[in-house]
TORTOR-652085 format. One line per field, with one value per residue: residue in one letter; x, y, z of N, C-alpha, C, O, CB in turn; residue number from 1. Coordinates in Angstrom, 3 decimals, decimal comma. Glycine has a CB too. Example, Ala and Ser with C-alpha at 12.3 -4.5 7.8 and 13.67 -1.06 7.14 Angstrom:
residues 2
code: c(A|S)
n_u: c(13,190|12,850)
n_v: c(-5,690|-2,250)
n_w: c(7,800|7,080)
ca_u: c(12,300|13,670)
ca_v: c(-4,500|-1,060)
ca_w: c(7,800|7,140)
c_u: c(13,200|12,900)
c_v: c(-3,300|0,030)
c_w: c(7,800|7,870)
o_u: c(14,236|13,409)
o_v: c(-3,319|1,138)
o_w: c(8,465|8,039)
cb_u: c(11,308|14,084)
cb_v: c(-4,473|-0,598)
cb_w: c(9,046|5,725)
pos: c(1|2)
END
This chain:
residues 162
code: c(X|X|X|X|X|X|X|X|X|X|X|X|X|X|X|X|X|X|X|X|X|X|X|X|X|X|X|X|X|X|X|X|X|X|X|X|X|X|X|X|X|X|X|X|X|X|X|X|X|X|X|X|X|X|X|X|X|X|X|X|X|X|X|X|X|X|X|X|X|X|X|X|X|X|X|X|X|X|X|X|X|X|X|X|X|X|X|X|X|X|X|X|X|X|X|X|X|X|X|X|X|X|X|X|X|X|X|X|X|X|X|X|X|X|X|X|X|X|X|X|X|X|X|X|X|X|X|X|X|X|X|X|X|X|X|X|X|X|X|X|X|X|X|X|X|X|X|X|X|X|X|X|X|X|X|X|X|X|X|X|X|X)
n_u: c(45,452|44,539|43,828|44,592|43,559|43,678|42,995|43,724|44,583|44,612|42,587|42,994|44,809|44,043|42,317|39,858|37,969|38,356|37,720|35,296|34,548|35,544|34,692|31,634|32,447|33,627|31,087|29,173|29,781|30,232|27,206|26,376|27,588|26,617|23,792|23,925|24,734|26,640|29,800|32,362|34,817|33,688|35,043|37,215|37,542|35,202|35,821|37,649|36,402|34,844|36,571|37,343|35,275|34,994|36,695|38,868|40,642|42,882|43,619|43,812|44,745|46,116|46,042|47,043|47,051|44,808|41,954|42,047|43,176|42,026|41,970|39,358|37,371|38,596|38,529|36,090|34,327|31,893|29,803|30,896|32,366|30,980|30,078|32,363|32,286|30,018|31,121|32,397|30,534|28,901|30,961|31,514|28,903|28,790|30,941|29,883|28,083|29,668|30,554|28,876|27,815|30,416|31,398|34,251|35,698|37,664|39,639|40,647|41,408|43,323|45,225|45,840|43,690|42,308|40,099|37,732|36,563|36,703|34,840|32,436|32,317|32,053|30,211|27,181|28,404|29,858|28,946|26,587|26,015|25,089|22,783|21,208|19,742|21,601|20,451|18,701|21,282|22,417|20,274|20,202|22,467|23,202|20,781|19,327|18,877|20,420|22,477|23,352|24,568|26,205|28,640|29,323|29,744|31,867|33,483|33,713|34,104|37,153|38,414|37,653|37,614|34,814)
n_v: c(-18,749|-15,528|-12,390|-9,422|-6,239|-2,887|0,721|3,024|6,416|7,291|6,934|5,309|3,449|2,033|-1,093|-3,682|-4,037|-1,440|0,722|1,132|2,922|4,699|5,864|6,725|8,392|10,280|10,492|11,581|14,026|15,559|15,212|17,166|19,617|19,912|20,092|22,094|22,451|22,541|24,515|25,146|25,422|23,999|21,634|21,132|20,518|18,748|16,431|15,511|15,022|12,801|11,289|10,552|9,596|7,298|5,357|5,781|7,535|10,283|13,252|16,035|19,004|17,568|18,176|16,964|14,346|14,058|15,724|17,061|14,590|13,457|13,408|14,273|16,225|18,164|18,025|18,650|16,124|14,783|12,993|10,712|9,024|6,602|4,570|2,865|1,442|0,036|-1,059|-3,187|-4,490|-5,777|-7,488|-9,426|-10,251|-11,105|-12,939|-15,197|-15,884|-17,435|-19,306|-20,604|-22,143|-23,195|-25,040|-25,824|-23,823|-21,838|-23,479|-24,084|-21,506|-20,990|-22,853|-20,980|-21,267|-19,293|-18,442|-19,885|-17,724|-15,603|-16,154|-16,571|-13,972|-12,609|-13,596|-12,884|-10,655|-8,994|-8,941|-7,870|-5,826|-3,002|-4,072|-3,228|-1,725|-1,161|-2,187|-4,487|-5,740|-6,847|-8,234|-10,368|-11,350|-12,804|-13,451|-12,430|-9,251|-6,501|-7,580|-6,743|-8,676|-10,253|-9,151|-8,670|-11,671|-12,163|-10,568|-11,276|-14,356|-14,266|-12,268|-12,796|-15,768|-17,124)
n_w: c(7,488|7,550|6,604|7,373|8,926|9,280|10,544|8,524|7,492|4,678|1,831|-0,198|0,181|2,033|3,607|2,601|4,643|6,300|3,999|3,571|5,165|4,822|2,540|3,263|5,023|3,341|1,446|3,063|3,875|1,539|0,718|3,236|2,014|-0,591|-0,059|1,461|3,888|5,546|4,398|2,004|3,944|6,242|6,068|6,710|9,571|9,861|8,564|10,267|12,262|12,087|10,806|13,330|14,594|12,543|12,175|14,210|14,040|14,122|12,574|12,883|11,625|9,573|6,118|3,762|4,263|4,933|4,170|1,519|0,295|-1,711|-5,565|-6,679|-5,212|-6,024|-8,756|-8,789|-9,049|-7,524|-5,927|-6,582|-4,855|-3,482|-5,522|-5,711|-3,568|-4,165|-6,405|-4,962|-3,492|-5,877|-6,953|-4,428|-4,377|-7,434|-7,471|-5,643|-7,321|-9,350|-7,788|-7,482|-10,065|-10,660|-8,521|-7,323|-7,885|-6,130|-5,778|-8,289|-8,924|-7,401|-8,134|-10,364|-12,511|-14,010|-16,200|-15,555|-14,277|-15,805|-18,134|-17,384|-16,347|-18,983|-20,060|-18,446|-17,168|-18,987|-21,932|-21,387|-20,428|-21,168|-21,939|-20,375|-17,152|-13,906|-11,625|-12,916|-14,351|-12,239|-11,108|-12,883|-13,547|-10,844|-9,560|-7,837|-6,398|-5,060|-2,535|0,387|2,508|0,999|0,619|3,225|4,050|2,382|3,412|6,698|6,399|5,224|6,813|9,736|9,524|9,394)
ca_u: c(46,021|43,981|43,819|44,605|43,041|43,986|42,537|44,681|44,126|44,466|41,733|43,123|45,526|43,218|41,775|38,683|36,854|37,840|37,582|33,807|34,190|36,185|33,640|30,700|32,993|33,230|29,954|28,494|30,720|29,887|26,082|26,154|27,873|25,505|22,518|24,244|24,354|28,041|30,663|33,955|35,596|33,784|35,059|38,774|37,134|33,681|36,525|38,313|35,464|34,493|37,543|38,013|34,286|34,123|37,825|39,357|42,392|43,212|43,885|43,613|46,266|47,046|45,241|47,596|46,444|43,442|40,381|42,899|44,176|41,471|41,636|38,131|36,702|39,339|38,354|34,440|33,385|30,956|28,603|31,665|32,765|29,564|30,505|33,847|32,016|28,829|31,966|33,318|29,654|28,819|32,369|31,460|27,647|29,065|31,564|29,066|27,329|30,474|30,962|27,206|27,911|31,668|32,149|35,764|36,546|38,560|40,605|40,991|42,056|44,784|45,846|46,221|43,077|40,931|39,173|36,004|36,070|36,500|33,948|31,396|31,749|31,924|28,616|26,928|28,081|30,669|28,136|24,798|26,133|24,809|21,957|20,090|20,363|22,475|20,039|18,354|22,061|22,895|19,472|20,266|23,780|23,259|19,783|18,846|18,867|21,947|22,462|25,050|25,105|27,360|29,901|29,559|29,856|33,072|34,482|33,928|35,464|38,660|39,324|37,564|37,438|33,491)
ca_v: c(-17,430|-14,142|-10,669|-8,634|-4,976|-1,711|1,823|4,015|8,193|6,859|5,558|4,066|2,360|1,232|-2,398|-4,089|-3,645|-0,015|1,319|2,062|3,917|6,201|6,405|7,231|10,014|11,051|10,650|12,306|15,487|15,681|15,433|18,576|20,371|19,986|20,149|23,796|22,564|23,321|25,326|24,428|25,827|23,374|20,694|19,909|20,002|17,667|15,384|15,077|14,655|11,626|10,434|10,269|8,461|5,919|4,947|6,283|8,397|11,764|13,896|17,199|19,517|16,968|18,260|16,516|13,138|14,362|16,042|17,072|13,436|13,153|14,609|14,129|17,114|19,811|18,286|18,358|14,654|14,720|12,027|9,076|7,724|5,214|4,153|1,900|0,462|-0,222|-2,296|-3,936|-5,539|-6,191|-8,260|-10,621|-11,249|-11,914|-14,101|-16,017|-16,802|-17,916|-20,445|-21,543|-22,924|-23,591|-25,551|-25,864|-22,654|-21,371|-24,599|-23,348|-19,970|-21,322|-23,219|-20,032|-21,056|-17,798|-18,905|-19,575|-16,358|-14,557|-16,918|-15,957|-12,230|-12,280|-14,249|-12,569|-9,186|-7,799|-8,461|-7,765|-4,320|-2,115|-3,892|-3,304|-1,241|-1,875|-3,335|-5,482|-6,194|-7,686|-9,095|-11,231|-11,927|-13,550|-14,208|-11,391|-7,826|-6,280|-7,797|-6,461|-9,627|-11,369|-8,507|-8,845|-12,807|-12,440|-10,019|-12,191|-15,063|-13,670|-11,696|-13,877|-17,051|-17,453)
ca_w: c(7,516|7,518|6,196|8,737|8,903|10,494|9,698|8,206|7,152|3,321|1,612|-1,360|1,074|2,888|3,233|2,228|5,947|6,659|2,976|3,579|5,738|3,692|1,657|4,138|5,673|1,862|1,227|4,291|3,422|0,255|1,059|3,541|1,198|-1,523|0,549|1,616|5,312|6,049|3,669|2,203|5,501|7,145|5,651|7,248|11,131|9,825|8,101|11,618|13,503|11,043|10,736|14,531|14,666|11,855|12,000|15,177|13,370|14,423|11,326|12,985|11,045|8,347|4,922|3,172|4,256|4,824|3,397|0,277|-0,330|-3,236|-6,637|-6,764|-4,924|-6,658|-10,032|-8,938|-9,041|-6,562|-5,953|-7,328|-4,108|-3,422|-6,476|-5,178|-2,509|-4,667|-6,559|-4,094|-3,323|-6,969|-6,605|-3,980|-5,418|-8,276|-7,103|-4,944|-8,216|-9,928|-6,800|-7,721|-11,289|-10,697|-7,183|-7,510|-8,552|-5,153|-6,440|-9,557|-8,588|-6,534|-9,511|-11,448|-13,729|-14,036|-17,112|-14,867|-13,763|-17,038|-18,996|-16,482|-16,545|-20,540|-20,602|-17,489|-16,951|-20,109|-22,948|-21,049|-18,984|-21,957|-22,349|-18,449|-16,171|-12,822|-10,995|-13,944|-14,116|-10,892|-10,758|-14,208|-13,186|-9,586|-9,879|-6,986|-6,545|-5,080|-1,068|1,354|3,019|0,077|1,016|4,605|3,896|2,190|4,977|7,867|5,881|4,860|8,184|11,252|9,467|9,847)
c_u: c(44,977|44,626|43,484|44,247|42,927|43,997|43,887|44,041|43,896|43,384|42,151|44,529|44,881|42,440|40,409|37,559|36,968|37,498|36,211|33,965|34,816|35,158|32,494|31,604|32,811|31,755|28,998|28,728|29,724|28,274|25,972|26,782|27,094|23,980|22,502|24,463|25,533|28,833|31,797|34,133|35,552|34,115|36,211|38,522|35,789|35,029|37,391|37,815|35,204|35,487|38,050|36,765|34,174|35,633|39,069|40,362|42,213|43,695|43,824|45,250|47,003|46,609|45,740|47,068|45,220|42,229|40,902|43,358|43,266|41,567|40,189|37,386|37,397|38,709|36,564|33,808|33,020|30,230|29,634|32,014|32,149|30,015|32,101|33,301|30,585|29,554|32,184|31,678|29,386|29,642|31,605|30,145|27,653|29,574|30,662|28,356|27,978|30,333|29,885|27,747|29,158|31,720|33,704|36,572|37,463|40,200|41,402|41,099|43,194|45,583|46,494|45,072|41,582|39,842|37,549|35,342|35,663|35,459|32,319|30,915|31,400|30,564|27,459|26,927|28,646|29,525|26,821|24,776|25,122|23,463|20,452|21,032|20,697|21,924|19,211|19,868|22,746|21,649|19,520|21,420|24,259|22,246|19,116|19,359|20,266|21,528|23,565|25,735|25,936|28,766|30,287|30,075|31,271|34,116|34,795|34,305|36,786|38,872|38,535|37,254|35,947|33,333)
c_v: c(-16,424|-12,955|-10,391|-7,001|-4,057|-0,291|2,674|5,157|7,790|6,175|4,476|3,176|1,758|-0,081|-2,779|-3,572|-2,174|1,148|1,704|2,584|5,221|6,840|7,098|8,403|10,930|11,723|11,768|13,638|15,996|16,137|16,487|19,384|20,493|20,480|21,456|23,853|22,658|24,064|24,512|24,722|24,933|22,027|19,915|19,702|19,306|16,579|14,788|14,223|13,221|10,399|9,592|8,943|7,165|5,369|5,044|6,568|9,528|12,404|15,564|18,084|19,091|17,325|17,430|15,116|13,077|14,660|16,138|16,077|13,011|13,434|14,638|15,311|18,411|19,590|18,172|17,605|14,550|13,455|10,478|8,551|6,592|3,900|2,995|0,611|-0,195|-2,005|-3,819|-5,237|-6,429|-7,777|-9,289|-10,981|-11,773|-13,459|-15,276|-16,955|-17,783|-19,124|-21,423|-22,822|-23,507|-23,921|-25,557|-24,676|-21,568|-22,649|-24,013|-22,000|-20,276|-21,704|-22,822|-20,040|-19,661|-17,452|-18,997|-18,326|-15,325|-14,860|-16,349|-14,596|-11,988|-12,559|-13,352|-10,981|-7,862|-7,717|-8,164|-6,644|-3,643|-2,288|-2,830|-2,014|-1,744|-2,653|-4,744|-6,655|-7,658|-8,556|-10,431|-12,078|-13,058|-14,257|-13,548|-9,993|-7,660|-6,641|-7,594|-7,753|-10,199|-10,730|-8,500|-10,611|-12,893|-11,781|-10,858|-13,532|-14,554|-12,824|-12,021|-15,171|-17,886|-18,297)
c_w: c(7,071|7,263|7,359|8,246|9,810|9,352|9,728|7,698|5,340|2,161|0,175|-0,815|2,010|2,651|3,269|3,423|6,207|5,172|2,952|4,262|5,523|3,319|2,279|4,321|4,119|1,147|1,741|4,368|2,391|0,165|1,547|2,873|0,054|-1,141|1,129|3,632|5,942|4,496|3,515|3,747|6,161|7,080|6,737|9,197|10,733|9,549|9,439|12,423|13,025|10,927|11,929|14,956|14,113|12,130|12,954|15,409|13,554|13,237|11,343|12,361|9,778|7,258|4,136|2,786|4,978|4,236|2,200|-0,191|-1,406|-4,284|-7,099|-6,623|-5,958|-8,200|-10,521|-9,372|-7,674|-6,797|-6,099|-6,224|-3,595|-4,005|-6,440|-4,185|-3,311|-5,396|-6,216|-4,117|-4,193|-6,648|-6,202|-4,011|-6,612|-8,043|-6,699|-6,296|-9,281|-9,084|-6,849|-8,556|-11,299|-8,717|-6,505|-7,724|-7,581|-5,432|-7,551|-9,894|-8,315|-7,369|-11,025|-12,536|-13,469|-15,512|-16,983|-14,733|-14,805|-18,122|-18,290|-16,809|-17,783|-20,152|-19,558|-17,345|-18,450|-21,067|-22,612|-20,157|-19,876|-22,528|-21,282|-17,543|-14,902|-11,807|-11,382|-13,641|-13,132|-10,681|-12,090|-13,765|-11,562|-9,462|-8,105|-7,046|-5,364|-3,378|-0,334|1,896|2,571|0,642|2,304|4,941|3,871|3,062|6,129|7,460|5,496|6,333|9,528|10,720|9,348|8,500)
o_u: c(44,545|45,744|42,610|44,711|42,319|44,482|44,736|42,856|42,813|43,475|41,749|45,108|45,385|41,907|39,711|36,556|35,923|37,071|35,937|33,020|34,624|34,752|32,305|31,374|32,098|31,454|28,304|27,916|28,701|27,986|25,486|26,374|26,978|23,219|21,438|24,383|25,414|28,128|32,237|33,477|36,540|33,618|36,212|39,171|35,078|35,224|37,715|38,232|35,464|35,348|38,734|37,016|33,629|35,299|40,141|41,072|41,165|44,566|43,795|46,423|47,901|46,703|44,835|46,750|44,753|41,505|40,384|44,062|43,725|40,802|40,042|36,721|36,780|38,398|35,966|32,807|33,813|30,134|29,202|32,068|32,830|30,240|32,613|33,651|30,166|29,188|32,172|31,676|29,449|29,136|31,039|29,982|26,879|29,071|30,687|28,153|27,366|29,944|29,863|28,020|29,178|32,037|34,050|37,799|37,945|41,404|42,558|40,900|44,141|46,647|47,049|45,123|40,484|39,091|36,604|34,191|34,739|35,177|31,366|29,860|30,472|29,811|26,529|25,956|28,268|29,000|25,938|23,896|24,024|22,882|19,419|22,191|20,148|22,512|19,040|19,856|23,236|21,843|18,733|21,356|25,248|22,338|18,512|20,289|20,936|20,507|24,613|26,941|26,674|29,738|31,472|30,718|31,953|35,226|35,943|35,000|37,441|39,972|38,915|36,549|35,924|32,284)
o_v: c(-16,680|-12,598|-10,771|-6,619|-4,154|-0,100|2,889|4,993|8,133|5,017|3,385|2,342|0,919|-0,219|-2,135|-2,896|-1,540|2,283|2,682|3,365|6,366|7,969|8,216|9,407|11,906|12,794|12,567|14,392|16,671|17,217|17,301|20,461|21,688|21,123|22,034|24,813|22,912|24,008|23,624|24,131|24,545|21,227|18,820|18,943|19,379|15,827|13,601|13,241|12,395|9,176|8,569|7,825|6,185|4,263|4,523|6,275|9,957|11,643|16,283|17,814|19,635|16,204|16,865|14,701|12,082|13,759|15,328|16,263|12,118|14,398|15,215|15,675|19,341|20,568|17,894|17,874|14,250|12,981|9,368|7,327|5,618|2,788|2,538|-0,563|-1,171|-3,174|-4,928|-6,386|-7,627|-8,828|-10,043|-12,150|-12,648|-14,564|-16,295|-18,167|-18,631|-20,108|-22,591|-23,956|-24,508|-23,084|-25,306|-24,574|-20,568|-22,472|-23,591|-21,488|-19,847|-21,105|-23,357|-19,186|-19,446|-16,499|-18,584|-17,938|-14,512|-13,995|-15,829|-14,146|-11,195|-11,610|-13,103|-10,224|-6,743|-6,609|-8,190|-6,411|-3,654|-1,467|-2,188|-1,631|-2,807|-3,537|-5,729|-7,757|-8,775|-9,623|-11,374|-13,300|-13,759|-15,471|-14,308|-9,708|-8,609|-6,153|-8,231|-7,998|-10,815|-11,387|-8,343|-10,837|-13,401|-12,210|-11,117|-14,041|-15,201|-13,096|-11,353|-15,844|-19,111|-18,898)
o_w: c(5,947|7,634|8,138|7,172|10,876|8,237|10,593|7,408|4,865|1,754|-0,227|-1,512|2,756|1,550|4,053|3,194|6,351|5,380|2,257|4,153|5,932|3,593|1,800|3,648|3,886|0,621|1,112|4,904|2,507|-0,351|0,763|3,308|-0,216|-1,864|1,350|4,398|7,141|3,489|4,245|4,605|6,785|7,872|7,300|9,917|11,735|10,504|9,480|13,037|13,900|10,939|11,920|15,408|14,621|12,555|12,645|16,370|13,071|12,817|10,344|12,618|9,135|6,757|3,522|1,672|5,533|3,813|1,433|-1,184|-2,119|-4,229|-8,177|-7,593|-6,478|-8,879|-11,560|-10,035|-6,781|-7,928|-5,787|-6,345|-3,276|-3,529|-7,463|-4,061|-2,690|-5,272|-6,752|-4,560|-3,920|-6,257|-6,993|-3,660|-6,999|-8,244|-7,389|-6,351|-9,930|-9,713|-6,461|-8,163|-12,015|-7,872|-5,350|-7,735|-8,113|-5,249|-7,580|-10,996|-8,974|-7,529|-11,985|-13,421|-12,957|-15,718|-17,656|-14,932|-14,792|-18,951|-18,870|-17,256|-17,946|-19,928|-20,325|-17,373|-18,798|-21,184|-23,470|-19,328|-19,321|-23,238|-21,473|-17,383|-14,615|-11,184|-10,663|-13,095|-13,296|-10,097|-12,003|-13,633|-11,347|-9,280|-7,349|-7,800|-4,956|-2,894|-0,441|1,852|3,340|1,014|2,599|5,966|4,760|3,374|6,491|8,339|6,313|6,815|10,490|11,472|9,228|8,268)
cb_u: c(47,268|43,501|42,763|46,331|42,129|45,942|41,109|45,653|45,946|45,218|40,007|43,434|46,562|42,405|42,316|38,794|37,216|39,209|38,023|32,507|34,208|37,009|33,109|30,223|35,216|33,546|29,638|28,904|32,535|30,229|25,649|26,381|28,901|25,413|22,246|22,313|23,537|29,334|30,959|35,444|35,095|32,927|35,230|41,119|36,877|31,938|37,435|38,492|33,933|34,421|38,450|38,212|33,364|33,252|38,013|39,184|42,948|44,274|42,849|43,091|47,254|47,174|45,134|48,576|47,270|43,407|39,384|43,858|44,667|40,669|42,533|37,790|36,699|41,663|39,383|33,835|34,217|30,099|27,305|33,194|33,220|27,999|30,538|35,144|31,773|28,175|32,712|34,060|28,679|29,414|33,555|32,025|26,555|29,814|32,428|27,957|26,491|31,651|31,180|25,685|27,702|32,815|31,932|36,051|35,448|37,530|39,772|40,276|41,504|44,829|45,207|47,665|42,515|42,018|39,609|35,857|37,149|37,826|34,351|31,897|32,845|32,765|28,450|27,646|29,043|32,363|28,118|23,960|28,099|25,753|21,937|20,432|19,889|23,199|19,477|18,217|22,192|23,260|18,051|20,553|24,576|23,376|20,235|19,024|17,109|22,825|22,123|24,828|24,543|27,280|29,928|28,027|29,147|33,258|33,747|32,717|35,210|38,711|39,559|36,203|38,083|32,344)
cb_v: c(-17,355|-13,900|-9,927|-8,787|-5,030|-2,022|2,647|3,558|9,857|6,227|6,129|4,834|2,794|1,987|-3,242|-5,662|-4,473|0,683|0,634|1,714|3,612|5,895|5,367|6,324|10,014|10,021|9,673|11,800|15,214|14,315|14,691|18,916|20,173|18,685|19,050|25,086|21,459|21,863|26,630|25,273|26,879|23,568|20,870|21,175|21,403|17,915|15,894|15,996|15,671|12,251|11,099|11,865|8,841|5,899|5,418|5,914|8,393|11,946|13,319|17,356|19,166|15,532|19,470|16,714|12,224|14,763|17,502|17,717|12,052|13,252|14,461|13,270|17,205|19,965|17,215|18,960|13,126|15,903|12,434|9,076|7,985|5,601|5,439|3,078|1,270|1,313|-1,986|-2,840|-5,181|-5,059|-7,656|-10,762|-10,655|-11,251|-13,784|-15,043|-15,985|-17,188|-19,955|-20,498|-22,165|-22,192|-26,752|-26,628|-21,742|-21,494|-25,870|-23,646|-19,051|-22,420|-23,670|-20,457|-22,846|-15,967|-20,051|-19,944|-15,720|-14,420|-18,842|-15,893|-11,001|-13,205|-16,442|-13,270|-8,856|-8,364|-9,286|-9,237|-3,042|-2,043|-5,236|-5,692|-0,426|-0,995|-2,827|-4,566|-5,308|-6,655|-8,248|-10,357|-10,502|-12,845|-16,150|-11,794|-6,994|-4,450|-8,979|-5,452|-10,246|-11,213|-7,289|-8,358|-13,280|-12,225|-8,868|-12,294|-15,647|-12,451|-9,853|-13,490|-17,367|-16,103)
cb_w: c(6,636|8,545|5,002|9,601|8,592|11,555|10,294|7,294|7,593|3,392|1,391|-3,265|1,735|3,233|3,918|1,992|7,528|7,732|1,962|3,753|6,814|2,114|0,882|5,441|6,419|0,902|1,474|5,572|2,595|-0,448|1,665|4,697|0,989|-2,005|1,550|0,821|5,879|6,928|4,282|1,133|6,424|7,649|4,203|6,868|12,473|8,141|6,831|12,406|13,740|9,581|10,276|15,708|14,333|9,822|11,025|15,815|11,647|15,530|10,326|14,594|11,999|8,198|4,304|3,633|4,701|5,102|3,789|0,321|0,756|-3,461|-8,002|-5,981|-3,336|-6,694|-10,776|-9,405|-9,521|-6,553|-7,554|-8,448|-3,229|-4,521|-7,135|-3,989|-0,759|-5,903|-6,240|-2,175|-3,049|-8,038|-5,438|-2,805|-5,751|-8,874|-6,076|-3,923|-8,926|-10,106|-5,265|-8,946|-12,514|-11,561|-7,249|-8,566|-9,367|-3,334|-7,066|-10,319|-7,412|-5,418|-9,757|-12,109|-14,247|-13,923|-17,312|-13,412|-12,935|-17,823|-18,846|-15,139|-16,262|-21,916|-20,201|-16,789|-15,286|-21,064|-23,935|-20,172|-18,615|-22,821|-22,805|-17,045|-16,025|-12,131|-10,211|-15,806|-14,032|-9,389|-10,488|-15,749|-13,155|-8,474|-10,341|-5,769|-6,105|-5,744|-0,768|3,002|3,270|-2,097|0,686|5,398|2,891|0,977|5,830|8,720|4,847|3,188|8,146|12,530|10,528|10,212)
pos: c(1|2|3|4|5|6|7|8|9|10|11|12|13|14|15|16|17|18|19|20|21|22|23|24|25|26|27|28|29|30|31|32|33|34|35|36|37|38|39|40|41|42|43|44|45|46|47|48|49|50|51|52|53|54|55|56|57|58|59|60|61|62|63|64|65|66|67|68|69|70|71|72|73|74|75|76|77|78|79|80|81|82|83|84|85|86|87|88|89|90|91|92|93|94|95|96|97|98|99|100|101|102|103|104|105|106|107|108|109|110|111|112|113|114|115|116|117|118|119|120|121|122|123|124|125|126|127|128|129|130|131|132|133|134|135|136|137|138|139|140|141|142|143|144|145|146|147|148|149|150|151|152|153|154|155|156|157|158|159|160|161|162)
END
């Protein structure tokens, strides 16, 4: 059985495969607006156009569930949406390295034991965040520097089976 995935206007309803591309449309905004290369104004027809490209949802008219569905921009956090999908990767390079030292441990998920999982991060990422920075981090904790592929790995397992 598979995760099934279909884009929706929402991004925090949205699922693991189209949720970047929230973020890019976010991102990509956000960027010409900083960089001074469009205006608010031009925000709720770039967010259309974007929305209609990366995700192929019509949103013309909707602000609601549209360019406005963040509290992000009104409360001027700029730059934070990366930051979810930066997550998400973290996630499944971690994981990958959990599955290193613990073989069994999709077993022992199923089984309810998450002990592996939490023994790991303590030793690995909770007491050693504050010492490194994020890519020290991830390079201590996996034992490489940060690779999309782990996240692209765990996508095409969980929703085509690969």
């Amino acid at each position: 059985l598979f995760t099934r995935m279909k884009p929706g206007r929402i991004r925090v309803d949205a699922d693991e495969v189209t949720y970047p591309a929230h973020v890019i449309l976010r991102y990509e905004i956000e960027r010409a607006l900083i960089e001074g290369v469009i205006e608010a104004d031009d925000i709720p027809a770039l967010w259309d156009e974007k929305m209609q490209t990366l995700l192929g949802i019509d949103t013309r008219g909707d602000y609601r569930n549209g360019c406005m569905q963040d509290v992000h921009w009104t409360e001027g956090a700029f730059g934070y949406f990366p930051s979810y999908t930066l997550g998400a990767m973290y996630a499944a390079q971690w994981f990958g390295a959990m599955q290193r030292v613990t073989p069994d441990l999709n077993q022992r998920i199923a089984a309810g034991d998450l002990a592996p999982i939490f023994s790991w991060l303590k030793e690995n990422v909770w007491s050693q965040a504050g010492r490194w920075d994020t890519p020290e981090l991830v390079m201590r904790a996996s034992g490489e520097a940060l690779n999309p592929g782990h996240f692209r790995a765990h996508l095409e397992n969980r929703y085509l089976g690969v």
